[in-house]
N, C-alpha and C positions, 0 to 999 in steps of 0.2 A: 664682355671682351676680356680675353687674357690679356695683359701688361707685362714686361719684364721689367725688375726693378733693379738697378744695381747701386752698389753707395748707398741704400737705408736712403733713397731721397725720393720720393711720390712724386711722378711731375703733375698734377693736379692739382685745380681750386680747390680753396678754403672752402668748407662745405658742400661738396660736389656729390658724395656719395651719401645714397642712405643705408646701404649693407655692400659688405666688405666681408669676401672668403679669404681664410689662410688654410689652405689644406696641405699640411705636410710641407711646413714653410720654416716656421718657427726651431725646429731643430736643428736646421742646417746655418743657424746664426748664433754668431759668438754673445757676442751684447746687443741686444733688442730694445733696449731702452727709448734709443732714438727712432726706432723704426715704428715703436709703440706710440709716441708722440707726433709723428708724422700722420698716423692711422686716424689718432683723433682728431687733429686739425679738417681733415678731408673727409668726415663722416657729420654729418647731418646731426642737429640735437636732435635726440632720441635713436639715434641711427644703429645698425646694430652691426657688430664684428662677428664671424660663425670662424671658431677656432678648429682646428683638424689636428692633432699630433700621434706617432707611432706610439703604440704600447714598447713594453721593455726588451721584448724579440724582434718586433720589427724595427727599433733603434740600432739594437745591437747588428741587424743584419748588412747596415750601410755604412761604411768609411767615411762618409761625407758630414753624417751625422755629429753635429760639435755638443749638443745639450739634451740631455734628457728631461723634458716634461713629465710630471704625475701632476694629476690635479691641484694638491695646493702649492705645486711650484707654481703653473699657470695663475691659480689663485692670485699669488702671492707679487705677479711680476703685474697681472695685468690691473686689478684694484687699484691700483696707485692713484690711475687714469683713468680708467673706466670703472663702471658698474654692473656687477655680474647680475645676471637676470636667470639664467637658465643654465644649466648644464645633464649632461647624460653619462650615464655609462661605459661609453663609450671614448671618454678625456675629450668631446665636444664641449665647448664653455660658450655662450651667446653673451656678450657684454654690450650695452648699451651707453650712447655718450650724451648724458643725459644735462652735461654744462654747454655744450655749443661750440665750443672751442677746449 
C-alpha cells in the first residue's frame, strides 16, 4: 500500500516493516536526515530499504527537485544509519538495518 507522508513523520510501529521503497522520493527533500531515522525505527532487523533516485537529466527536468543524488552522496547520507548491501547501475542502493532500531 501507498502512504502519503508529510512532516518526515511515518505514522507506523516500531518495527512494522521489513522492506521499504523510496522511488523518486529522496530528491524532492531538503534535509532527509530525520526522514532517514524515521525509516529505520520502522524497518525490521535485517529489513531492507530499495532506494530509487533520477540521474542528472532527469533531476534537472523537474522544478520540484531540491537535491541531487549520485551514488556516493546516497552512500554518504545513508551509512550513517544503515548498511549498504547491494546497489546497481542504475543509483538503486538496497541498505539493510541490520541494529534493530
Amino acid at each position: 500500500n501507498a502512504t502519503r507522508i508529510d512532516n518526515n513523520h511515518l505514522p507506523f510501529s516500531i518495527k512494522s516493516f521489513d522492506s521499504l521503497v523510496m522511488d523518486n522520493v529522496l530528491e524532492h527533500i531538503q534535509n532527509p536526515n530525520d526522514l532517514i531515522i524515521q525509516i529505520k525505527k520502522i524497518l525490521i532487523k535485517d529489513g531492507i530499504l530499495i532506494i530509487g533516485v533520477p540521474g542528472e537529466k532527469g533531476y534537472q527536468k523537474d522544478k520540484d527537485h531540491k537535491k541531487f543524488y549520485d551514488i556516493q552522496k546516497l552512500i554518504k547520507l545513508l551509512k550513517k544509519e544503515l548498511n549498504l548491501i547491494w546497489m546497481d547501475c542504475y543509483q538503486f542502493l538496497l541498505f539493510q538495518n541490520q541494529n534493530g532500531i
